[in-house]
GUTI-807132 format. One record per residue (C-alpha): residue number from 1; residue in three letters; z, y, x. Coordinates in pm, whole numbers, padded with zeros to 5 digits. Each point is the difference from the previous one (the first is absolute). Layout:
// GUTI-807132
   num   residuo        z        y        x
   NUM       ALA        Z        Y        X
...
END
This chain:
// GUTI-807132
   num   residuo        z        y        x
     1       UNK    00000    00000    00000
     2       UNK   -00093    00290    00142
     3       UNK    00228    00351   -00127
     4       UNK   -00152    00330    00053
     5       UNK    00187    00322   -00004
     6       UNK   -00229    00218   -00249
     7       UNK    00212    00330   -00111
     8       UNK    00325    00173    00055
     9       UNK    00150    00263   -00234
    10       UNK    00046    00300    00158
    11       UNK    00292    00235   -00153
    12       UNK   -00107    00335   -00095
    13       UNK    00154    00301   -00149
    14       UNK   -00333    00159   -00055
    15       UNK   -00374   -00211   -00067
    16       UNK   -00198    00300    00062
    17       UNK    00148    00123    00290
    18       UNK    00002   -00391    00148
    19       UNK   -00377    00006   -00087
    20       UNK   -00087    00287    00228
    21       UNK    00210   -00162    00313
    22       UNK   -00185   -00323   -00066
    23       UNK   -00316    00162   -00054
    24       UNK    00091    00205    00337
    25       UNK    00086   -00284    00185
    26       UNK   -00352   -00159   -00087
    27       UNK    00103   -00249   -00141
    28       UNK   -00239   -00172   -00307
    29       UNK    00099    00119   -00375
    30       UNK   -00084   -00277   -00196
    31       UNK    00190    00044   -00309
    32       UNK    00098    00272   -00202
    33       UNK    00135   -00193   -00346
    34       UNK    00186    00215   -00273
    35       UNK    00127   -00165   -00300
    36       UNK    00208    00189   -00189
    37       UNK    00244    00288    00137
    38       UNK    00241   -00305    00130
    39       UNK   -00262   -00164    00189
    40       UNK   -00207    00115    00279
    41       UNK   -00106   -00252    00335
    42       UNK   -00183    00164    00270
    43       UNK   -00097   -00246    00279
    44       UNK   -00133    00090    00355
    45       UNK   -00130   -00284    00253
    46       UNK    00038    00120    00378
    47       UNK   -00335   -00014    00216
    48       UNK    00000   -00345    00105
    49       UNK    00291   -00178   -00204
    50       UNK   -00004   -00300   -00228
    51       UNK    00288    00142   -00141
    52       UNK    00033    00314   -00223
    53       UNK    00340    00241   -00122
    54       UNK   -00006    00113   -00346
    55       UNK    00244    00327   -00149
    56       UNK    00020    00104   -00357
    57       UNK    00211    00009   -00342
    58       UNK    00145   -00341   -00108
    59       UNK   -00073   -00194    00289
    60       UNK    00359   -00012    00185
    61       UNK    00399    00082   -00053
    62       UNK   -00011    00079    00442
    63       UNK    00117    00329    00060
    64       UNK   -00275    00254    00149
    65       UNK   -00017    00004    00354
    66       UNK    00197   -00324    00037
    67       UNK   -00253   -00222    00178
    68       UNK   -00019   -00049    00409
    69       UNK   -00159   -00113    00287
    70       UNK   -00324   -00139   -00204
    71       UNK   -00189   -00085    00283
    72       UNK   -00346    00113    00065
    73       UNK   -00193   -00230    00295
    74       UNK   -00221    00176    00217
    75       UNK   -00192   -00107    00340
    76       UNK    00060    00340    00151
    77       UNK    00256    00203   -00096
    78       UNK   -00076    00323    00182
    79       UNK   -00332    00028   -00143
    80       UNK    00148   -00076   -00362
    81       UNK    00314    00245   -00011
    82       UNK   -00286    00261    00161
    83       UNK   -00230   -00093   -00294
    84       UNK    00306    00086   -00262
    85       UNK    00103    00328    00172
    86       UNK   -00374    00107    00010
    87       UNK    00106   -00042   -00385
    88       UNK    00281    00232    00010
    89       UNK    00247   -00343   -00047
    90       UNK    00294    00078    00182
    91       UNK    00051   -00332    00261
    92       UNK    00266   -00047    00217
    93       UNK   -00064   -00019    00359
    94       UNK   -00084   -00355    00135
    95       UNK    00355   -00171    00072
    96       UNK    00060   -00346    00085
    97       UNK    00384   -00198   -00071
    98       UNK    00270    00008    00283
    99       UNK    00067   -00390   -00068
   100       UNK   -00307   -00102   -00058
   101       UNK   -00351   -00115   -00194
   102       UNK    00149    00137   -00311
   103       UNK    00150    00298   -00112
   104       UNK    00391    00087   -00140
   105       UNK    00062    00149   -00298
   106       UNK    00034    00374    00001
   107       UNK   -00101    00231    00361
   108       UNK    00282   -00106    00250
   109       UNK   -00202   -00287    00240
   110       UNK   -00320    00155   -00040
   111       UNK   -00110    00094    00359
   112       UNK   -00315    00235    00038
   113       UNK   -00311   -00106    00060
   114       UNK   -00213   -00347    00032
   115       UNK    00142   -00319    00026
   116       UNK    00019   -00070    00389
   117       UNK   -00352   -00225    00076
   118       UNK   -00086    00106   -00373
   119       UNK    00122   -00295   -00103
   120       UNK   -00156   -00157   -00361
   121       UNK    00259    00128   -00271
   122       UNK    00187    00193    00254
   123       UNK   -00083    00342   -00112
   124       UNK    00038    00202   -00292
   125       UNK   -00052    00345   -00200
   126       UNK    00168    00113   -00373
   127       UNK   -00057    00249   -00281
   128       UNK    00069    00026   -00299
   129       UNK   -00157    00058   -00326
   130       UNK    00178    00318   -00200
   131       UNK    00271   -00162   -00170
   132       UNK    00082   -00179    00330
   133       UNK   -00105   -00317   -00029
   134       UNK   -00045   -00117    00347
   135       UNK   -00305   -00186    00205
   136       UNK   -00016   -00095    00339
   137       UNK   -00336   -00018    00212
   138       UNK    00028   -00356    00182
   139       UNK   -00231   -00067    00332
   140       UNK   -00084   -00340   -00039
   141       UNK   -00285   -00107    00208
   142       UNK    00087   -00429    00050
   143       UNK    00135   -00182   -00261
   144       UNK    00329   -00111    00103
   145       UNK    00010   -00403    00023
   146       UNK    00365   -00101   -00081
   147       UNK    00328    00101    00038
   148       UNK    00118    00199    00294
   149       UNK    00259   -00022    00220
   150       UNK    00348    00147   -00107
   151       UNK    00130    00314    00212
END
């Protein structure tokens, strides 16, 4: 059986305003459903991505701006946070975890810059959308193959 992550529900205080970041970020509109004054789903795929986020009326009880570290996988993450800046997106600088391949919650163990040898899944960027929901730019450039090695 194969399982396929299609859509996550985004939290928004305000559809409209959502649209335009979307729309800014370039991402693909591809729906724009009203039913009703208590239902509205708005759905935007990013370039590249099996997997779509959807924001409306009478889609979700999660408070706006409540959702983190949705991961967005790029091969090169320099040329990616310059192509959302060149947007007007406001990206963190390129930071890479203290402990390792992954990052901690919150700002703490982030250290500036590229992972050291630019390690695959090493390095990282994050912005938000204008409630605050958070997404962090992932370089990923191999696959890992298995489990790694505790620190």
């Amino acid at each position: 059986m194969h399982y396929r992550l299609e859509l996550i529900a985004v939290p928004v205080t305000d559809i409209d305003r959502a649209k335009r970041f979307y729309n800014q970020l370039g991402w693909r509109e591809d729906l724009d459903y009203v039913c009703g004054p208590d239902y509205r789903v708005v759905q935007f795929t990013p370039p590249g991505s099996p997997c779509s986020i959807a924001f409306g009326t009478g889609i979700g009880t999660a408070a706006p701006g409540s959702m983190e570290n949705v991961h967005l996988i790029v091969r090169d993450i320099e040329e990616a946070r310059a192509e959302l800046t060149g947007r007007g997106v406001r990206v963190s600088e390129i930071f890479h975890d203290a402990d390792g391949v992954f990052h901690h919650a919150g700002t703490e163990k982030r250290v500036p810059g590229l992972y050291p040898g630019r390690l695959s899944y090493g390095s990282f960027a994050s912005f938000t959308d204008p409630d605050g929901n958070g997404y962090l730019l992932q370089e990923v450039t191999e696959r890992a193959p298995g489990t790694l090695p505790a620190c």
